[in-house]
N, C-alpha and C positions, 0 to 999 in steps of 0.2 A: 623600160617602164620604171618607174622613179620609185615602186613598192620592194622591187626587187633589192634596189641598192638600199633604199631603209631595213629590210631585212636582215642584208649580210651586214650591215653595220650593229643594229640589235643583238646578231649571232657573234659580231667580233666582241662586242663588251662582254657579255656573257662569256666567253673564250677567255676573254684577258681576266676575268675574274676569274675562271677554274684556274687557267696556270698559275697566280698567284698564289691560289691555295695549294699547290702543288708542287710548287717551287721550281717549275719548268718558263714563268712566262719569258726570263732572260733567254731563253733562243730562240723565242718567237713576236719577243716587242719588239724588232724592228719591222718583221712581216705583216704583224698587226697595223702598226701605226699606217706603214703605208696601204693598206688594204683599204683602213677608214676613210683617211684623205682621197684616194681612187673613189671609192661609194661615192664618198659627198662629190666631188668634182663630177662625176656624169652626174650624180642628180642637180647639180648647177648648168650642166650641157643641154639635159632636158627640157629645164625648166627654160632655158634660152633657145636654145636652136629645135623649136618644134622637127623641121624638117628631118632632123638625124633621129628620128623615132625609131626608124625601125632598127638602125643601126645599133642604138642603144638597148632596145629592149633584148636581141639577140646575146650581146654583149652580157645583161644581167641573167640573162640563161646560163651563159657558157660561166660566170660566175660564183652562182649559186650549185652548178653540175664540180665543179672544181672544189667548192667547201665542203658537199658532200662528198667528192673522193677523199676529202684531207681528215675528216672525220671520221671516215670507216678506215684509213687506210694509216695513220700515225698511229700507233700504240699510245703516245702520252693523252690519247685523246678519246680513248677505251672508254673512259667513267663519263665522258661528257657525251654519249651520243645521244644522251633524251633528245638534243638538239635535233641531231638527224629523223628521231623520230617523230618531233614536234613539224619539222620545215620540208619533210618528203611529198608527204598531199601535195601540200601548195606547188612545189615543183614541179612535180609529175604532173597535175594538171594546169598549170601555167606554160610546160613546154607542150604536151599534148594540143593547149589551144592555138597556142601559136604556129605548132606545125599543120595544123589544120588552116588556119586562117590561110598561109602561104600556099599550101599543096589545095586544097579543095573550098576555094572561098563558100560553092552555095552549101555545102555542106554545115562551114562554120555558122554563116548568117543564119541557116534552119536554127542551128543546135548554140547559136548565142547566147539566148537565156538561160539552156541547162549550164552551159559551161559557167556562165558569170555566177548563176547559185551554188554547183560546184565547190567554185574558187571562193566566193563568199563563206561556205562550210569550213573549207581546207584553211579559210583564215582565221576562224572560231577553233579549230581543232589544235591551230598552231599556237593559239593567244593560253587556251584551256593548259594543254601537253607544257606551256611554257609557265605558266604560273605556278602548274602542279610542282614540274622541276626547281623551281624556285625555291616552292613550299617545301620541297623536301632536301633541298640543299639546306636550310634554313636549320629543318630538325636534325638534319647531318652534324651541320657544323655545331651545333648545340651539342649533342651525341660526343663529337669530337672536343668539345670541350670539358665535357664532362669529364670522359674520358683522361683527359689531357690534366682537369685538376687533379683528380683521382692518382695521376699514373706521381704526378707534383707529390701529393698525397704519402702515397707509399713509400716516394722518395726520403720523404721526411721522415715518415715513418723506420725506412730502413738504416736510415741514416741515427735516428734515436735510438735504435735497436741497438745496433754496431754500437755507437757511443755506451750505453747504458751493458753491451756486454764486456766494455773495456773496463766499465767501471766496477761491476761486477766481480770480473778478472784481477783486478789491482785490490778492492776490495777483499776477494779471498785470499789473494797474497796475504794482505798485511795480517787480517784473521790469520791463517795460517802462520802468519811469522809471529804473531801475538800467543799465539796458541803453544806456540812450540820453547817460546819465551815462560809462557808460563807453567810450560810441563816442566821449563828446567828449574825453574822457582820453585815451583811443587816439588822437585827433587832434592834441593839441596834444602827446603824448610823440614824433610821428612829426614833428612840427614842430620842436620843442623837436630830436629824436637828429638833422635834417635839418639844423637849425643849428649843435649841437656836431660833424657829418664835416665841416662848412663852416669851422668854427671849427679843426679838426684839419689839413682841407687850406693853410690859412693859414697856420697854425703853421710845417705842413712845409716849406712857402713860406718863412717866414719864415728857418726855419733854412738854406735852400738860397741864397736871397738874396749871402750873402757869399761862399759857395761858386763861387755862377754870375758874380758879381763879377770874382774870381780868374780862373776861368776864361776868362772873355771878355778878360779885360786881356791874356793873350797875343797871340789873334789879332786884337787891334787894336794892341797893338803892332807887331807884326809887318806890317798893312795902312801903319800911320803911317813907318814906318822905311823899309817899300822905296816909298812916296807921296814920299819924301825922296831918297833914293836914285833915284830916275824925273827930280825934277826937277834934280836935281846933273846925269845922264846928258842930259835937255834940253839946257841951256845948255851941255855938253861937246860937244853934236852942234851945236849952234846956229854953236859959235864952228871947226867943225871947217870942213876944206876938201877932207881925202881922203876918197873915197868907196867907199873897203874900211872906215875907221876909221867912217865915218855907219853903214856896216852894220851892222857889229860894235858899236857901240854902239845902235843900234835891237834887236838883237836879244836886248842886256841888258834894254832898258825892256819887250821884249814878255816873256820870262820873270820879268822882277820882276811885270808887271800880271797874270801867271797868277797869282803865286805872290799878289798882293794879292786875288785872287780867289777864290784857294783859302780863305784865311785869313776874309776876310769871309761867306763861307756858311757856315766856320766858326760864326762869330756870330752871322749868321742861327740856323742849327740849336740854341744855346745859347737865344737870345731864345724862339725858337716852342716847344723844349720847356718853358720856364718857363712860358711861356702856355698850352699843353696841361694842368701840372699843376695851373694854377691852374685851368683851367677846368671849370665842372659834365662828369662823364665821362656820353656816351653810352651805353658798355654795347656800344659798334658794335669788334667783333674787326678787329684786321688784323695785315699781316706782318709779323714784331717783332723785330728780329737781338736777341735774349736776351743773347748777350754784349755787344755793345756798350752794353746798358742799362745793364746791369751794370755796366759799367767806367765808366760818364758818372755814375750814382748813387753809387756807392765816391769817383769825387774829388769829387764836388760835396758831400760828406757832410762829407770830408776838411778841403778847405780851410775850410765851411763853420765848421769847429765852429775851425778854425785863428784864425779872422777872429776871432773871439767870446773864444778864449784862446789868447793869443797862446807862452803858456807848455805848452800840449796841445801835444804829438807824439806819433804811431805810426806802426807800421812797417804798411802795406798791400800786400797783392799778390792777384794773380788767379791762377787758375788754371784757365782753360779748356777746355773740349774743345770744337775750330773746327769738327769735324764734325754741330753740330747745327742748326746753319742758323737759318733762321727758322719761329716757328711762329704761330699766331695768335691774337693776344691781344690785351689794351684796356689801350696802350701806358701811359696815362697814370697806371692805378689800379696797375697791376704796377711803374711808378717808387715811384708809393707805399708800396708793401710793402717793396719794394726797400731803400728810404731809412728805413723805418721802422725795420729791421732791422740797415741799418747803421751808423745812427746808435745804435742801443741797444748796438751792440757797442763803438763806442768811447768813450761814455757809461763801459760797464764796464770798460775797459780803463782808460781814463783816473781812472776812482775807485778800481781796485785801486792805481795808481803810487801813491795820494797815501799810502799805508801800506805797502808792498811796497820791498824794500829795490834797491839800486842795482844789483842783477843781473839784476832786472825787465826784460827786454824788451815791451811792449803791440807786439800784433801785431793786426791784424783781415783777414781771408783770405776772400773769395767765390772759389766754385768752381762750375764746370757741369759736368755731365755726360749723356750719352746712353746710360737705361737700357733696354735692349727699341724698346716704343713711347713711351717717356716722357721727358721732361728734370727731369733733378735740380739745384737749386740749395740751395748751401750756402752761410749766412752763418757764420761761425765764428770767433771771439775766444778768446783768453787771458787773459779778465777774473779774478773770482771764485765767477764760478757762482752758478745760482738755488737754493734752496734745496729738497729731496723734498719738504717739506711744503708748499712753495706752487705747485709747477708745475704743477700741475693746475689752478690760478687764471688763470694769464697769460693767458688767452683769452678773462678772462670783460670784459664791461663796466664800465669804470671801474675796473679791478682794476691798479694800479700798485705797483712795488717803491721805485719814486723816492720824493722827501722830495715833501711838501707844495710846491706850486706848480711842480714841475719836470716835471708829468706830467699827462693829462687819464684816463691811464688807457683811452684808445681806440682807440689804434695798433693793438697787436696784435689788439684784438677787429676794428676792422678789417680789418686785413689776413686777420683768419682768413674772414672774407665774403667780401670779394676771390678766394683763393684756393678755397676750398672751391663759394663761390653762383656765382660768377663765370665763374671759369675751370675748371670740375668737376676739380677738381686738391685735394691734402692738403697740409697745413703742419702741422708736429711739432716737438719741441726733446728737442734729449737734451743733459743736463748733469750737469757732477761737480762738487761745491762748494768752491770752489778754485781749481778748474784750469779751468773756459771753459764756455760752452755752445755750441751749432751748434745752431741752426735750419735746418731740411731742408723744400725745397718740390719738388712732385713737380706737374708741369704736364703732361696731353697732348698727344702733337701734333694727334690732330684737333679 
């Protein structure tokens, strides 16, 4: 029957398309090809030699019974057997009729018409089952594409991922090696600014030097002259005989040795604050008479710069308020501000005389005062004033108005640390160009 071999040729295309997709059809395109050419060729047998009908139609029996065992019974061929369940009807009752027609013709001739609507059904059933399989081969392979971009997808995905953690990776290397670059920069610039306040303390040292020289030469004169005067008053008492005159002369040698005593811790106190200033500061506060700093910083600034030019003069005075007592502060870094400030005043004092005509008096003035809770210190000069456009600089590091080698540029940045990190206290300047500046330090007492 020529339906049968359209069938198995229907069911092979369908076949060669599943293995395709399956990537099995290479060990079954040969079996296929010839399966097709077999179909067609009996149904050319058919369609020619009427007489081999029945031969034929048996034939497409045993054909169809052999696709169905090849389809329940291969494994590669599990997923395709909508087939088998599309082409079973048809089978089952196309061989049913045929073994009827052969075994019991009047039976078949009664039951002709049922069997032909039947097989008419089972060929609806197979057309239906076969489009559905179709339709959802259709949404599979869609499904599988999806799939299939998706999985593309991820690949790229994972593939940016990986890239983008290499990069990441290389990235915090170099961070890291940048970081560790600059921890060691940060160490040797804190090295390096540790040796330039060291370098600055010396200096200050340096200029105090002549100052503390001066200073001290009094109260050792003073020690050497009544050391003299003592022993002149010995050998007066030694050669004496009245003993009201031993008195009275013993009692010159015991006020001269006060007075040699006074004067020598004089010295003392001169000596140990030079060694205080020289020395690394603590940071450790204590009780501080403010004015006396004051007035021991102002002459040792004084003389200091005297020693060095001997042609420098100025007129210096203080102006205290004795009501502020002592407060607590880190004696040795507040001489330094102190010094730093008053030496920059007579600095300006002294290079406005060198162009200012003979009516010029240089003056430099420290002043305290007690404001509220606070104590106010002023350094203040009749130089020539800082300039508006640069005063906003003088605090920065390395920022100097002096010529090339007269200046590190540090003082004031220090002193502004000093005052501001130090002692939680402000330092300001207000000036007119011209006519002076005054620097203003605002300390509290607690």
């Amino acid at each position: 029957m020529i339906t049968d071999f359209i069938l198995i040729i229907i069911a092979i295309r369908y076949l060669r398309t599943f293995l395709k997709a399956s990537d099995s059809l290479a060990e079954w395109e040969d079996k296929l090809t010839i399966a097709t050419y077999a179909s067609a060729f009996m149904i050319a047998v058919v369609a020619i030699f009427s007489s081999l009908h029945f031969i034929t139609v048996w034939i497409g029996q045993a054909a169809l019974l052999y696709l169905v065992y090849v389809l329940y019974k291969k494994p590669e061929f599990k997923s395709a057997r909508q087939v088998l369940i599309a082409i079973a009807p048809y089978i089952l009752i196309s061989l049913f009729s045929n073994v009827v027609k052969v075994a019991i013709p009047p039976l078949y001739k009664s039951w002709s018409g049922f069997l032909q609507s039947i097989s008419f059904f089972s060929i609806v059933w197979m057309i239906g089952v076969w489009f559905l399989t179709i339709r959802q081969k259709r949404e599979l392979d869609k499904a599988n594409k999806r799939v299939e971009e998706e999985e593309k997808n991820n690949q790229v995905i994972r593939s940016m991922k990986d890239e983008l953690e290499v990069q990441v990776a290389e990235r915090t290397a170099e961070l890291t090696k940048q970081k560790e670059e600059l921890e060691h920069a940060l160490h040797e610039l804190k090295s390096t600014q540790a040796q330039l306040i060291q370098s600055e303390k010396m200096a200050s040292l340096g200029e105090l030097t002549a100052g503390i020289a001066h200073e001290i030469q009094n109260p050792l004169n003073f020690v050497n002259n009544f050391s003299e005067v003592n022993n002149e008053l010995i050998e007066e008492m030694n050669s004496e005989t009245d003993v009201d005159e031993i008195k009275a002369i013993a009692n010159d040698i015991k006020q001269n040795n006060e007075k040699i005593a006074f004067h020598g811790k004089r010295a003392d106190a001169i000596v140990k604050g030079m060694l205080q200033h020289s020395r690394k500061s603590t940071g450790q506060k204590e009780l501080t008479d403010i004015n006396a700093l004051c007035d021991e910083y102002l002459r040792l600034s004084f003389h200091g710069l005297r020693a060095k030019d001997k042609s420098f003069n100025a007129n210096f005075k203080t102006e205290f308020d004795e009501s502020i007592g002592k407060i607590n502060a880190v004696p040795q870094d507040l001489g330094r501000v102190l010094l730093n400030l008053i030496n920059n005043a007579f600095y300006a004092v002294s290079e406005k005389k060198k162009t200012a005509g003979e009516d010029y008096k240089p003056e430099v003035v420290v002043a305290t005062k007690k404001i509220n809770n606070k104590i106010e210190i002023k350094v203040r000069d009749n130089g020539s004033g800082i300039p508006q456009n640069i005063i906003d600089k003088i605090f920065q590091p390395f920022f100097t108005t002096k010529p090339t080698g007269q200046g590190t540029g540090l003082g004031l940045s220090l002193a502004y640390d000093i005052i501001t990190k130090e002692h939680n206290g402000t330092i300001s300047v207000e000036s007119k160009d011209g006519e002076g500046t005054t620097f203003i330090i605002n300390l509290p007492f607690s």
